[in-house]
SERO-4910 file (N, C-alpha, C, O; in steps of 0.05 Angstrom, whole numbers):
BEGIN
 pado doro    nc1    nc2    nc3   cac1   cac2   cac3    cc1    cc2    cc3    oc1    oc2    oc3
  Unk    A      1    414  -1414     19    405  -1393     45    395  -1406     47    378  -1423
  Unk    A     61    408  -1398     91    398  -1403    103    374  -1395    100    368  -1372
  Unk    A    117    356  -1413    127    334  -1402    144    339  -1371    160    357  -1366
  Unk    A    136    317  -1354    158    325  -1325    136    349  -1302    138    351  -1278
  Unk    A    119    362  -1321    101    379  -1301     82    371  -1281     71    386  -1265
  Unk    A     80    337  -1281     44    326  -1263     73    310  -1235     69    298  -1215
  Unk    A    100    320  -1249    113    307  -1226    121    328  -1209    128    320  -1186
  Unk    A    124    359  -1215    131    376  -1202    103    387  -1175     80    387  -1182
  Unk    A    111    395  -1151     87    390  -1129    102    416  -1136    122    427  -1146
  Unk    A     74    419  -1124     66    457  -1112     71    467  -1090     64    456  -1070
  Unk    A     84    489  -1089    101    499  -1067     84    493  -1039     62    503  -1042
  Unk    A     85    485  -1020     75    483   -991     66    502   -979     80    522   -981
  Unk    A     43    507   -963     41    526   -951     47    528   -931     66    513   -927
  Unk    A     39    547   -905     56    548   -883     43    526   -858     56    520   -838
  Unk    A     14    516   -864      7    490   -849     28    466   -854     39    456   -834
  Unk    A     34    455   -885     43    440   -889     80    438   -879     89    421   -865
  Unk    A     92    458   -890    107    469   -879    125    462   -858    148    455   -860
  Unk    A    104    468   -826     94    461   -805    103    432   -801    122    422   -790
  Unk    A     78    423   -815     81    391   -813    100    370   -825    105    347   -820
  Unk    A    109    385   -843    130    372   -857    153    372   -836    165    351   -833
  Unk    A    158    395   -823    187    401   -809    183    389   -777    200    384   -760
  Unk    A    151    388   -774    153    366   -753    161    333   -753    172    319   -736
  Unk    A    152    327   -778    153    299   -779    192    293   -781    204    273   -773
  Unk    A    203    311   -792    235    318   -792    249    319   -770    269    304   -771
  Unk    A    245    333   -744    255    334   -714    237    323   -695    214    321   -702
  Unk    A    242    317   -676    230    314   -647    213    327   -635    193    316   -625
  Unk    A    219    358   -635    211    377   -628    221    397   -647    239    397   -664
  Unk    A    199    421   -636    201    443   -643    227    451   -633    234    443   -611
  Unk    A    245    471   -649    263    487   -641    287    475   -650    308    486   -651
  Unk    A    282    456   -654    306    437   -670    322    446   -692    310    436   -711
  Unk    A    342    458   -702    341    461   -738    348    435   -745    360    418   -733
  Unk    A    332    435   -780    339    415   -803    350    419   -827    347    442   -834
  Unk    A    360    406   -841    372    415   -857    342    423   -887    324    410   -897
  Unk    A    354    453   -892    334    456   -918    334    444   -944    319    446   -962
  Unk    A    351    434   -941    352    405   -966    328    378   -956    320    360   -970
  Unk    A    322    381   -931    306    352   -922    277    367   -933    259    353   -942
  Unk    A    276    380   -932    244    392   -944    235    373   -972    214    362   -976
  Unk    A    263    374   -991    254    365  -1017    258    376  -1035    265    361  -1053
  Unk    A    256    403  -1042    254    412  -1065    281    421  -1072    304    419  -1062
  Unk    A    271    431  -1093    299    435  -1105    312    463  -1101    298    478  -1087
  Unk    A    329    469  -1108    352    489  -1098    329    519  -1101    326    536  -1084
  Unk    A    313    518  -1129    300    539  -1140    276    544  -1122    273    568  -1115
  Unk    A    258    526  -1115    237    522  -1104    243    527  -1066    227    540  -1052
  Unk    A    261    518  -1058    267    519  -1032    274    552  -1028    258    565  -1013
  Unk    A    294    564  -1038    307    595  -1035    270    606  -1039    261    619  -1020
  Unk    A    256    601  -1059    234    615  -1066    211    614  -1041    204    634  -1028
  Unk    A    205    595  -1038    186    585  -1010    194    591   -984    176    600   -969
  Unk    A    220    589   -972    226    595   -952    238    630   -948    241    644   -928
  Unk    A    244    633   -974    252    660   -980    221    681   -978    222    704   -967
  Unk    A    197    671   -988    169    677   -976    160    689   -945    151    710   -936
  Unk    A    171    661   -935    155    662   -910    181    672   -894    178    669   -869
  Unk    A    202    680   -900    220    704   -890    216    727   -890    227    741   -873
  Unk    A    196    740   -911    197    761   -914    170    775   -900    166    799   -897
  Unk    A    152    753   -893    128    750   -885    132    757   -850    140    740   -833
  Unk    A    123    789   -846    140    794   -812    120    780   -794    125    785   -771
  Unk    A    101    766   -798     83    756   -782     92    721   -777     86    705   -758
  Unk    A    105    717   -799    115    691   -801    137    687   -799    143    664   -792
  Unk    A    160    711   -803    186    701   -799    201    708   -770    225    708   -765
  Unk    A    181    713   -757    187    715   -720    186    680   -714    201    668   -699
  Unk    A    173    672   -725    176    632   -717    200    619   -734    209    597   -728
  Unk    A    209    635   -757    234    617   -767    251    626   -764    251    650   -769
  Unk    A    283    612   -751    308    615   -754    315    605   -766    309    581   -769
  Unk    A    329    616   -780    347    607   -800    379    602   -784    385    607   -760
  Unk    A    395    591   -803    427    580   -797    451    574   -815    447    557   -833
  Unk    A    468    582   -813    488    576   -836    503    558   -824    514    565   -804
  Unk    A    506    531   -834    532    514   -823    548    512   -836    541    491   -846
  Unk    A    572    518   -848    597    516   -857    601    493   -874    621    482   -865
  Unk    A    591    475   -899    601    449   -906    578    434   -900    581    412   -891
  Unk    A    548    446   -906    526    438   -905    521    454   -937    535    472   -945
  Unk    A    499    443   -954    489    458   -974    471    480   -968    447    482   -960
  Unk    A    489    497   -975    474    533   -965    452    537   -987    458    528  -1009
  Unk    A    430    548   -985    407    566  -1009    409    598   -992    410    609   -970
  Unk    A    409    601  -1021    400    637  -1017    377    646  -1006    355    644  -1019
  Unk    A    378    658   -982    342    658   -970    346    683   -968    362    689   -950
  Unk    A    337    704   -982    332    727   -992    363    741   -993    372    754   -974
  Unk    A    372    739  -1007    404    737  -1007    423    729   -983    445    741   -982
  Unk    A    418    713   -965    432    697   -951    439    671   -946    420    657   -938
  Unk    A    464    656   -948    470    637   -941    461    629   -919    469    640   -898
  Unk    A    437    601   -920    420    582   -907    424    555   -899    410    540   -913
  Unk    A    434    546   -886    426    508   -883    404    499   -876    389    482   -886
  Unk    A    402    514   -854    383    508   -840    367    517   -823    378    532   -807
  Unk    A    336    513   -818    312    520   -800    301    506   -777    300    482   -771
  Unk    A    295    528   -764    287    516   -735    263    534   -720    269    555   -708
  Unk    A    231    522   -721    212    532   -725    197    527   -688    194    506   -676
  Unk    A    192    550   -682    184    557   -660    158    541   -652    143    532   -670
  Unk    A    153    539   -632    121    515   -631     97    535   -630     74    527   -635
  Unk    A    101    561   -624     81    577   -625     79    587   -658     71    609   -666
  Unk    A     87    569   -670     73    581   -704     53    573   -702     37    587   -714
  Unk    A     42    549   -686     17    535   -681     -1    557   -682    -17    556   -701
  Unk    A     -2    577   -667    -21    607   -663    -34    614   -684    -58    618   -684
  Unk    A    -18    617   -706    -17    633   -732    -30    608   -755    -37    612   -778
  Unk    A    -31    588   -743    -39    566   -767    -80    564   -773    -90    548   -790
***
């Protein structure tokens, strides 16, 4: 184990995900910013760039570019932000 490695968490899955981005908005349908997730610039483009590409899963995420928000590359696109449908519930 590498120094700095027992502090790095393991990418989320799409339950957690879920629950993470609920505890973030009110409701479903809301966007948040993809910086509130946590991770870092590398880990965020990679994970959310996943479950983009995933056509069973990326019917529940919108994505959003806001202008003067911190954008990530989500499968080569400028991102701020997600806003996750309440019927991902189905698929969980």
């Amino acid at each position: 184990m590498t120094p700095g490695s027992a502090a790095r968490r393991q990418p989320m899955d799409l339950r957690e995900i879920v629950e993470k981005y609920k505890s973030l908005v009110e409701d479903f349908g809301q966007p948040v910013e993809l910086m509130r997730f946590g991770y870092s610039n590398e880990e965020t483009e990679k994970l959310f760039g996943v479950f983009d590409e995933d056509y069973h899963i990326s019917r529940f995420f919108h994505f959003t570019n806001d202008p003067g928000t911190a954008a990530f590359s989500i499968n080569g696109f400028p991102q701020t932000h997600v806003a996750i449908d309440a019927a991902v519930s189905d698929i969980l």
